[in-house]
N, C-alpha and C positions, 0 to 999 in steps of 0.2 A: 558721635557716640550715642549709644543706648541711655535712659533713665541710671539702669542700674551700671553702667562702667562709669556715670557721671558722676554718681554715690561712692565709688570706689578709687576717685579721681586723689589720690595726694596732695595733691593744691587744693581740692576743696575741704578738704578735712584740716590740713592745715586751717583756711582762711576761716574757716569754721570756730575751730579752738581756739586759737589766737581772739575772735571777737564774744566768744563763751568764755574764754578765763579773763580778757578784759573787762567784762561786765560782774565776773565773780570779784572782781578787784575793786571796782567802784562800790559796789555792795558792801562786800565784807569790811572796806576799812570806817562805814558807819554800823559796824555790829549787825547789817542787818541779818535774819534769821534767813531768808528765803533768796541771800545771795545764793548759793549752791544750786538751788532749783531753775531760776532768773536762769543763770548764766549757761546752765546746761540747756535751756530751754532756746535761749537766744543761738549758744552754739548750732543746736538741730534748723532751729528756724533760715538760719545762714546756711548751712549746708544745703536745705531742700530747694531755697531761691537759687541758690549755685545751677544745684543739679539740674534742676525745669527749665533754667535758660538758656545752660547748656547743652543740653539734648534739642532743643530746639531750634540754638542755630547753629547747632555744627550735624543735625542733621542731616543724610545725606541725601539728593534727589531721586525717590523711586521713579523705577524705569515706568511708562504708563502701561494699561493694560490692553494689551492684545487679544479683543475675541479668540478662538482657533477655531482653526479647521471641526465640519463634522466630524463626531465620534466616529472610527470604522472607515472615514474616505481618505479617495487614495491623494486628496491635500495631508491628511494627520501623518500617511505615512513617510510620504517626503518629509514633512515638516521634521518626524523624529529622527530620523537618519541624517539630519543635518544638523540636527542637536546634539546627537553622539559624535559628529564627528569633530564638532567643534568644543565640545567636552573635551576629548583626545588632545586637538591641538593647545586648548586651555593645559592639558599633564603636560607637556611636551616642555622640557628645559630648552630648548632652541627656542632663542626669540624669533620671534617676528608671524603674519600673519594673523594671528591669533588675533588681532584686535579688529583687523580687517575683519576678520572670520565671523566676528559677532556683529559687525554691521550686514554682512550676508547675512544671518541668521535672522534678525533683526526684520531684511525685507523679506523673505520667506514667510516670518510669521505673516507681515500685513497681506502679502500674496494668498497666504492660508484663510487669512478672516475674508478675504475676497471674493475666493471660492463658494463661501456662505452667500453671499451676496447676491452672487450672479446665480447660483443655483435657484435664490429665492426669486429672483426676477423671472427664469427660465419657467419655472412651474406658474407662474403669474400669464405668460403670455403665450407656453407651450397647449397644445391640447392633441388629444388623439384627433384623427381627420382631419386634422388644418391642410397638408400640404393637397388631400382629396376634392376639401372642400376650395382649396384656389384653385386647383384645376377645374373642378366644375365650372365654378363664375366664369373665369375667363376663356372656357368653351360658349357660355350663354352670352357672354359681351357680345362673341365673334356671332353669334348669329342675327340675322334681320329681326328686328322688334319694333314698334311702336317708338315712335321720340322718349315718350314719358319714361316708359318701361327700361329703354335702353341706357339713358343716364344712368338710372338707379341701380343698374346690375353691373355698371361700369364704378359707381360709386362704394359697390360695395364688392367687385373684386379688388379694385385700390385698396379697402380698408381689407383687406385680408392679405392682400402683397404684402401691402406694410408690416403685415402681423408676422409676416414669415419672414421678412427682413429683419427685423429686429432679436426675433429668436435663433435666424442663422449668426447673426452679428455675437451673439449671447454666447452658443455653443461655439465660437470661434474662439471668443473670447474665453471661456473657461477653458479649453483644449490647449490655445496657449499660457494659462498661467499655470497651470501644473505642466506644460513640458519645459517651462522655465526652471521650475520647481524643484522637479526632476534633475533637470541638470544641476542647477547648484547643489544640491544632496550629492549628488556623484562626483561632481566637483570638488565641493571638502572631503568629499571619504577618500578621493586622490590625492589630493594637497595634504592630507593627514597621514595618507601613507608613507608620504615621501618626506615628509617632515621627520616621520618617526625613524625613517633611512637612513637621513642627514646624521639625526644626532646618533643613533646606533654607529655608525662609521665614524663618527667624529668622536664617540665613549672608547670604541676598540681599538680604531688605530692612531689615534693620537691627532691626527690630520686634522690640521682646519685651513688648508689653504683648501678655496675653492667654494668651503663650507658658505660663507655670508653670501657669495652671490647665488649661490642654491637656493637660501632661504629670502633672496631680493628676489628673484625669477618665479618662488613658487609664491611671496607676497601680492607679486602684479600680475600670479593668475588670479588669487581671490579677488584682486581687484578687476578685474576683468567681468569675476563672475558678480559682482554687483554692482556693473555697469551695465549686462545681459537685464537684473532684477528692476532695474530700474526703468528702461525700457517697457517692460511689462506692467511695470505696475501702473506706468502712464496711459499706455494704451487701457488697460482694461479700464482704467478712471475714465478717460475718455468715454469709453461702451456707456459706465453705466449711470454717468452723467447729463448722456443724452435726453434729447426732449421725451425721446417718444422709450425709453427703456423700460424696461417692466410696466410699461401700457396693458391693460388687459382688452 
């Protein structure tokens, strides 16, 4: 509970007053003048130890924070479309999925802050003329040179291979986690649809034979689709993990 629902707690206002008029009672029966005050005072003091300790540990665990996706890319816009639809199945008086749903959502966001990631690697190791520039060297490897000469041009089409290894690794790498992305967005906005069929059929005509294994069937699709996410989010951890990732 919040500070203020902890203030408004009836057991604390109880345990409050009961220890405020105890102390008005020890007071008063020596004439003192300043029992009233005392006890009111001691009352408040009771109640606000209540409340701080209260709110503190019946607090409940915030979810942690999720970079997101760039503003305007097409990570944000999967990401929202999977937000809505797991909104939907959150309205949805038919149980089930819905919990799943938000473990999908869950790894789309990380899949989304990913996206940041790998883009920011991309532009670290991407440049205009790289692929011109490997093909150059390793036309000059293939020609006759000098000992000296020919290591060094073989050393430095190596280090430009690599450079375009890692950047094909990169864009592979993003290309799948948004067509991951992708699909779980379409994924719940189907499972949402048909959720909302269930119970529309199950409000109109009374029916519920049939209903729970619709909603078991459409449950172990969402689980399906964040077993797809998870997949992805491994592989791209892997990409950008690597030694040589975002190497300039």
């Amino acid at each position: 509970m919040s500070l203020a629902d902890e203030l408004r707690d009836p057991w604390g206002l109880l345990v409050a007053g009961v220890s405020g008029g105890m102390a008005w009672a020890v007071l008063a029966a020596s004439a003192s003048a300043v029992a009233l005050p005392v006890g009111v005072g001691i009352g408040a003091a009771v109640l606000g130890v209540k409340a701080v300790s209260g709110a503190l540990l019946h607090r409940e665990p915030e979810r942690p924070a999720v970079a997101g996706p760039r503003r305007g890319s097409a990570a944000e816009h999967w990401l929202t479309r999977a937000e809505d639809a797991v909104r939907v199945l959150d309205e949805l008086t038919v149980t089930g999925a819905a919990s799943e749903a938000h473990d999908v959502l869950a790894a789309v966001e990380r899949l989304g802050a990913q996206t940041v990631t790998v883009e920011k690697a991309l532009a670290r190791v991407d440049a205009a003329g790289l692929d011109v520039e490997a093909a150059r060297l390793a036309a000059a490897a293939a020609r006759p040179a000098p000992a000296g000469v020919r290591s060094e041009i073989e050393r430095s089409a190596a280090a430009v291979r690599d450079r375009v290894a890692v950047r094909d690794r990169l864009r592979d790498t993003h290309d799948t986690v948004l067509a991951r992305m992708q699909s779980a967005a379409l994924g719940l906005e189907g499972v949402a649809a048909r959720m909302a069929e269930v119970e529309a059929l199950a409000g109109t005509t009374g029916a519920s034979d049939g209903t729970a294994s619709q909603v078991a069937a459409l449950t172990a699709e969402v689980e399906g689709l964040r077993s797809g996410l998870a997949e992805a989010e491994a592989l791209s951890r892997r990409v950008l993990d690597g030694p040589s990732a975002g190497t300039a």
